[in-house]
N, C-alpha and C positions, 0 to 999 in steps of 0.2 A: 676868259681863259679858253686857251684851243684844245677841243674837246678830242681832236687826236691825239694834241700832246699829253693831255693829261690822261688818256689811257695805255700811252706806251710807256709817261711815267707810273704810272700803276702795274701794270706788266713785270716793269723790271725792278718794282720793289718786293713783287711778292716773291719772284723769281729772287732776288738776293737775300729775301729773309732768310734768318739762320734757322733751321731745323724745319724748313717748309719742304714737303719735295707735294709737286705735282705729277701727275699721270702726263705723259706727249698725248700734245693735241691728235700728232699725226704720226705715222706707222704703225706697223705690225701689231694687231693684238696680243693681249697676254693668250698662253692656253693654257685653258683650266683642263687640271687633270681629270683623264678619260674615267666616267663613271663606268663601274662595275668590273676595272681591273684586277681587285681579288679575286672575282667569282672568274674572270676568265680564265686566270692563272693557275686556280683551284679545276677548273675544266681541263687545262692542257695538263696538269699531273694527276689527274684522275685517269684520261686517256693512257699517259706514258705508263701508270702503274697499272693498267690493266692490257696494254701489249705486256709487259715484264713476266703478267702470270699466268697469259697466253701463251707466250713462248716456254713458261715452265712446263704447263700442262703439256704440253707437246712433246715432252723429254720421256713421258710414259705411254703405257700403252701395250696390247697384247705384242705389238709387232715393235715395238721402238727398243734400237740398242743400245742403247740410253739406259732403259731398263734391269737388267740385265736378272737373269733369275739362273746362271748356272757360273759356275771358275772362269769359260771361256769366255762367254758375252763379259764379264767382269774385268778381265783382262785387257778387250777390245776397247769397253767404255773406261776404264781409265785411263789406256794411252790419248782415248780422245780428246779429255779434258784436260791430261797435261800440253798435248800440242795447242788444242784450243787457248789454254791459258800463257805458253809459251809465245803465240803466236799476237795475243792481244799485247803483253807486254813489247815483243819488237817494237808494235804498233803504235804504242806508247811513245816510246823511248823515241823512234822517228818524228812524234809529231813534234817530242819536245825539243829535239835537234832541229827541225826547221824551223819553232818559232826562235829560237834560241839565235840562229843564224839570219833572223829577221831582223832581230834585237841588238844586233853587235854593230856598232859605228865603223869598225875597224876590222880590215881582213886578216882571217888568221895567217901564219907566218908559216911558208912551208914545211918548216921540220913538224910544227904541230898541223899542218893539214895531213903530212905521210902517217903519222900517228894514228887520226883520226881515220881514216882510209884501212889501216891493215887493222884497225880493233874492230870497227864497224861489218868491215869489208870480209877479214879473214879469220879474226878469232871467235866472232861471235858465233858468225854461224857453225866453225867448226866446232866447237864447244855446243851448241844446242843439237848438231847431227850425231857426234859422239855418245852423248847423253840418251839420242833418241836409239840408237845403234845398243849400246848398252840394257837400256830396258827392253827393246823387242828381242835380246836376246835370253833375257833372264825370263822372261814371258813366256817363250816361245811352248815350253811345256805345258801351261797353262790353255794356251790357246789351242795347242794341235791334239791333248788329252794322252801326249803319246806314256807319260807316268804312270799313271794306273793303269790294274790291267782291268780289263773289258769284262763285264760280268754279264751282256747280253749282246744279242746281234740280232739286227735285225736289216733285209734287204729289201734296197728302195730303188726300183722301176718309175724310171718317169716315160710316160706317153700323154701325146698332145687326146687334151689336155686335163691329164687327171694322175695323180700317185698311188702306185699300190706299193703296200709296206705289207713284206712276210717277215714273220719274230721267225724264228731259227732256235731249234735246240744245238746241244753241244756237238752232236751229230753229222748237225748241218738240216737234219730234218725240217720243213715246215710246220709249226707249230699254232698258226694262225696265221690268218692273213685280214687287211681291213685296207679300206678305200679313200682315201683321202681323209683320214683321221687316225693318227698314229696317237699312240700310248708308251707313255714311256715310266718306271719304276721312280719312285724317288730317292735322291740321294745314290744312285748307282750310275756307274757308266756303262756308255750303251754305245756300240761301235755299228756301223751306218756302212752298209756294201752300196756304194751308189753306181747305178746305169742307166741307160736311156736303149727306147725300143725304137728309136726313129731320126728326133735333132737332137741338136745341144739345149741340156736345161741345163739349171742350177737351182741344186737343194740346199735352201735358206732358212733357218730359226733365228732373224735375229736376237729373241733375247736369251738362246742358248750358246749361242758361238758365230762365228764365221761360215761364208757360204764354200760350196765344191760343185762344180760341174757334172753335171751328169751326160757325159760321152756313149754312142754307140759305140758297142764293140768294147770297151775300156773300164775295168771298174775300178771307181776311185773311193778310198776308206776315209770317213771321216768320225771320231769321237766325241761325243759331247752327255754333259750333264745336268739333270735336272735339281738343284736342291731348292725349292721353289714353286708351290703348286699355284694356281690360277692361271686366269686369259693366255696363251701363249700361242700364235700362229705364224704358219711355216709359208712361203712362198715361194713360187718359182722365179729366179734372178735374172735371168737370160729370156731375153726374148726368142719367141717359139711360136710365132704362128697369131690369127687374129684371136683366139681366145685367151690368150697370154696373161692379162690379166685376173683372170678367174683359175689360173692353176693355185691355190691354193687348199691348203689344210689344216685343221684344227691339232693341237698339242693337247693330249691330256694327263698331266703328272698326276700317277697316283702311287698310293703305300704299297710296300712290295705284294700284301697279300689280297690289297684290292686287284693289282696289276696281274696276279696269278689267276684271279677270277673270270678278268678280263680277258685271259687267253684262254680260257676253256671256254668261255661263252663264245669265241668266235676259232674254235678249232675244226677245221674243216672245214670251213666256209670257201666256198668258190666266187674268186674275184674274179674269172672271165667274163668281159663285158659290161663288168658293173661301171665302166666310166662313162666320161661326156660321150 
């Protein structure tokens, strides 16, 4: 017998047998699934969950308005997070319009492209800018403090690179003065004489309100409130020079009759020269 042919008749009977399968002699190995892809997978959502609550932590803070520890910063952070959230949704909506328009075999038909065009195009956004127009106006009191009337005053001198803050009787008298560390009552509104003795700042609480410039020559009034005591620091907004940076000062909310205490202990106090 020929020992070729009887192995290719061997070959092609194991090969016909019913329910035999062999492995191919020749190509591509199998691949055996990648050890330890739980634990990687478990790495990359460990990582994504701790950006998540890094980017939380970052929402607070003595100076974040995000925060918000008075009516006005309150006002400011939630028109942010409805545009924020206004804004993801377009985002949305877009991406699921282009896969959508990826997925379609067949082109839409002009009367439904005009369609798509003035909703997308004209009602959306008019409708999300109305909306936004609408709340910044019902806001607007909230934010500017201009409602309440003002139960203290107090006038802030910006010079490079340092803030003097005099509290003011009803007078107009100086009733104290203090150096890059304002004091404010709790739960009172406190109305803000802003100027400058030299450039342009701006006087910043983000977690009380919105900032205002402080103009030579020009005084500009701002209101804001405190109901909210802890960490709170003020900054200067405008660039002013190489220490610009360092124009800052501390906030310190207290009860009306610690706040009374606070202005006797610093009555009389002479702030010429006390800055940088």
């Amino acid at each position: 017998m020929d020992p070729s042919r009887s192995a290719g008749s061997g070959s092609q009977r194991l090969h016909d047998s019913p329910g035999r399968l062999r492995p191919p002699v020749h190509g591509p190995r199998l691949r055996r699934p990648r050890e330890g892809g739980n634990i990687e997978w478990h790495r990359r959502a460990t990582r994504g969950v701790a950006c998540v609550v890094v980017s939380a932590t970052a929402c607070a803070g003595p100076q974040s308005a995000l925060d918000p520890a008075g009516p006005a910063a309150g006002a400011i952070a939630q028109g942010w997070w409805l545009m924020a959230t206004g804004a993801l949704v377009a985002w949305l909506l877009v991406l699921a319009l282009a896969a959508l328009a990826m997925r379609r075999r067949r082109r839409l038909q002009p009367a439904a492209g005009r369609r798509l065009i003035v909703a997308g195009g004209v009602v959306l956004p008019a409708s999300l800018l109305s909306a936004l127009l609408v709340y910044g106006t019902l806001a607007s009191d909230r934010i500017t403090g201009a409602g309440p009337q003002a139960e203290h005053l107090v006038r802030v001198t910006a010079r490079q690179w340092y803030w003097e803050f005099e509290y003011l009787d009803e007078d107009g008298g100086v009733v104290a003065t203090s150096i890059d560390e304002l004091a404010m009552p709790l739960g009172r509104m406190v109305e803000f004489h802003v100027d400058s003795q030299d450039v342009i700042h701006s006087f910043w609480i983000p977690r009380l309100g919105g900032k205002i410039d402080a103009i030579p020559g020009r005084r500009n009034v701002l209101r804001l409130r405190a109901d909210r005591a802890g960490p709170i620091r003020g900054q200067c907004a405008e660039f002013c020079g190489l220490e610009h940076a360092l124009m800052a000062f501390e906030v310190s909310v207290l009860e009306p009759g610690a706040y009374a205490r606070w202005l006797e202990d610093r009555a009389g106090t002479d702030a010429g020269g006390a800055g940088r």
